[in-house]
C-alpha positions as CSV (number, residue, x, y, z in Angstrom):
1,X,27.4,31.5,63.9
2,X,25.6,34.4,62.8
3,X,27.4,36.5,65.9
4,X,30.8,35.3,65.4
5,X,30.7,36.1,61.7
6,X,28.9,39.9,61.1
7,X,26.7,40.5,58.0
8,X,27.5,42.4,54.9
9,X,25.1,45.0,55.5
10,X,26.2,45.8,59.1
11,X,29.6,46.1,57.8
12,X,28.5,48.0,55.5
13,X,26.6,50.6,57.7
14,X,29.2,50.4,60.0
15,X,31.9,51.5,57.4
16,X,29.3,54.7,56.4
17,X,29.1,55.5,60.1
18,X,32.8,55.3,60.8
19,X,33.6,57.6,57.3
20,X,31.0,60.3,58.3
21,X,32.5,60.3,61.7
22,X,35.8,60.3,60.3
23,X,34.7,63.3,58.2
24,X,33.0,65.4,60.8
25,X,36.1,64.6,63.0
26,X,38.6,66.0,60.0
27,X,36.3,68.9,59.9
28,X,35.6,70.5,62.7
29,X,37.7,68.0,65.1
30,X,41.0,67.5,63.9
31,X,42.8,71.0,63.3
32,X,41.9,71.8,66.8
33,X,43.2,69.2,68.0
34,X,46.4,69.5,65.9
35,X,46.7,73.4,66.8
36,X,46.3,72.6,70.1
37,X,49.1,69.6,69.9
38,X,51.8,72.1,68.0
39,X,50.7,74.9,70.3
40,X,51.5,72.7,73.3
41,X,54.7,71.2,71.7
42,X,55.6,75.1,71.1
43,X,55.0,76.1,74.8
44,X,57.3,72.8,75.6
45,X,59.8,73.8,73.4
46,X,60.2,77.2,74.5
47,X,59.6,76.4,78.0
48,X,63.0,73.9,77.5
49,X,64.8,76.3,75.8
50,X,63.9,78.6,78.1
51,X,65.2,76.3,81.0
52,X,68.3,76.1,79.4
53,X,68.6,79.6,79.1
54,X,68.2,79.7,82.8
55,X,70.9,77.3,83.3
56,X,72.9,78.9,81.2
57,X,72.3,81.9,83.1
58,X,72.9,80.6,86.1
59,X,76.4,79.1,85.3
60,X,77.1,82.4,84.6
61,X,76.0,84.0,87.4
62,X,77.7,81.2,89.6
63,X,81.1,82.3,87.9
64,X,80.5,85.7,88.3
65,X,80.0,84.7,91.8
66,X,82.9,82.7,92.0
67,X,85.2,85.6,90.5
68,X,83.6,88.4,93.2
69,X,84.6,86.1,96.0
70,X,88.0,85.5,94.9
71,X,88.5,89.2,93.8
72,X,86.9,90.3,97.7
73,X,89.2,87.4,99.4
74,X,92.2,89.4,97.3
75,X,90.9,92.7,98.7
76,X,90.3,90.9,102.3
77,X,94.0,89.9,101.8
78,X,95.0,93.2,100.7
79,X,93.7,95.0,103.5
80,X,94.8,92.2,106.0
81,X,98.4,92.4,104.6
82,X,98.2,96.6,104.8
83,X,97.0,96.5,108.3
84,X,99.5,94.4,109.4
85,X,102.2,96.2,107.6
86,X,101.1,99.4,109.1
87,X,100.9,97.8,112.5
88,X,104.2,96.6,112.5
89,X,105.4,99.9,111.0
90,X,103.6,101.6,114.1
91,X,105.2,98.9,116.9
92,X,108.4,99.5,115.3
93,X,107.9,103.8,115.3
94,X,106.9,103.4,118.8
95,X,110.1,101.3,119.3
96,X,112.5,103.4,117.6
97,X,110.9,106.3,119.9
98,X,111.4,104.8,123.0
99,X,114.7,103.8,122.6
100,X,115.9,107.3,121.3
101,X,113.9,108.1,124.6
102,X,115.7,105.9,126.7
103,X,119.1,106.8,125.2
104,X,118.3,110.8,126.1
105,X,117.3,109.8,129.2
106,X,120.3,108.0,130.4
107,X,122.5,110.7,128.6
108,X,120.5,113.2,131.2
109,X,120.8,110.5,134.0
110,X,124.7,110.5,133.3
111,X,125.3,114.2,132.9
112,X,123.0,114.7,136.4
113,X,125.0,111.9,137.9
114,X,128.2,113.6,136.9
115,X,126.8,117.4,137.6
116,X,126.2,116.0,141.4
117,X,129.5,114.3,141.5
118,X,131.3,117.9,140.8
119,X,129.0,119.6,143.3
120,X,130.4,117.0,145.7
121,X,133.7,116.6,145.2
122,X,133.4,120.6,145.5
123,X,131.5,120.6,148.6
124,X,134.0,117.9,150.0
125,X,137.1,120.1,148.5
126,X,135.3,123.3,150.4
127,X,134.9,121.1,153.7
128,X,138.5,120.0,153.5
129,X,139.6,123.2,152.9
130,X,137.5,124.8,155.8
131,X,138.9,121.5,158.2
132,X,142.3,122.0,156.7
133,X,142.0,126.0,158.1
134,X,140.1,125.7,161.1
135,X,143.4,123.0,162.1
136,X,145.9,125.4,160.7
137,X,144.4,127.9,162.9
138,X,144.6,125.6,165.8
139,X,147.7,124.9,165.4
140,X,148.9,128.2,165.0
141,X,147.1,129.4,168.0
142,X,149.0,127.1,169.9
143,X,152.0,127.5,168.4
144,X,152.4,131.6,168.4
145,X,151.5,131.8,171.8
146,X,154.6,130.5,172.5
147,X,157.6,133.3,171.2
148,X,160.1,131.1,170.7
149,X,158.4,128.9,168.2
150,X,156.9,132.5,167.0
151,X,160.3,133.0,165.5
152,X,161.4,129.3,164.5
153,X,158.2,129.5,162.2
154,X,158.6,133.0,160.7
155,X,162.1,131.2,159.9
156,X,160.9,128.1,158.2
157,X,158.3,130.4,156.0
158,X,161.5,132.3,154.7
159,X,163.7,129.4,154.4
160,X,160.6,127.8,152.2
161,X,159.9,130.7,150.2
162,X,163.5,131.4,149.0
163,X,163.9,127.6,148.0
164,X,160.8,127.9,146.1
């Protein structure tokens, strides 16, 4: 029974042992121990709030980003819109410009159409005229080499210039 059940005297000893243990520990031991506990509870705390700085941060950062692509996707927009505007601005120039081209032209087409038309009615007017002469003459030719009808001409000239 004597194993089950300790003496006195080993308690005893064993109770000085475990107080000069528990002395040297608190001694020399423990405030290391506890400087090196807060110290690493310090470097966890700042190492969180740290952490959360950086998230914090990159919230931020991630709004920031947010509001430069919206403000370039306005500019992109922007500049999209202009382009076009000044596209359409040019195609309709370029329109105006070749209709007023057009128009000139056919006014130039019409006024050469109707510049060739008077050169030949006038040229048709100058070959009648010549036709019209070179018949007359003809005529004549025929007519005066005949006396008689020499006179009965001469006659119808006078009666048709004192009517007139």
């Amino acid at each position: 029974m004597q194993l089950v059940t300790p003496g006195i005297g080993l308690i005893f000893w064993q109770l000085v042992t475990f107080l000069i243990v528990l002395f040297l520990l608190a001694k020399f031991a423990w405030k290391p121990i506890m400087k090196a506990l807060h110290e690493r509870e310090d470097s966890i705390e700042s190492a969180l709030s740290a952490a959360e700085k950086a998230k914090l941060e990159m919230q931020s950062l991630k709004a920031d980003n947010e509001k430069l692509l919206a403000e370039a996707r306005l500019e992109r927009d922007k500049i999209l819109k202009e382009a076009s505007e000044a596209g359409n601005a040019l195609v309709e120039t370029a329109k105006q410009k070749a209709n007023e081209e057009g128009a000139r032209m056919i006014v130039q087409a019409r006024e050469a159409i109707e510049n060739e038309k008077r050169a030949a009615i006038t040229e048709v007017k100058n070959m009648a005229a010549t036709l019209s002469l070179e018949i007359a003459e003809r005529i004549l030719r025929k007519e005066l080499t005949n006396p008689d009808a020499q006179q009965a001409l001469a006659a119808d000239y006078i009666r048709e210039v004192t009517l007139n």
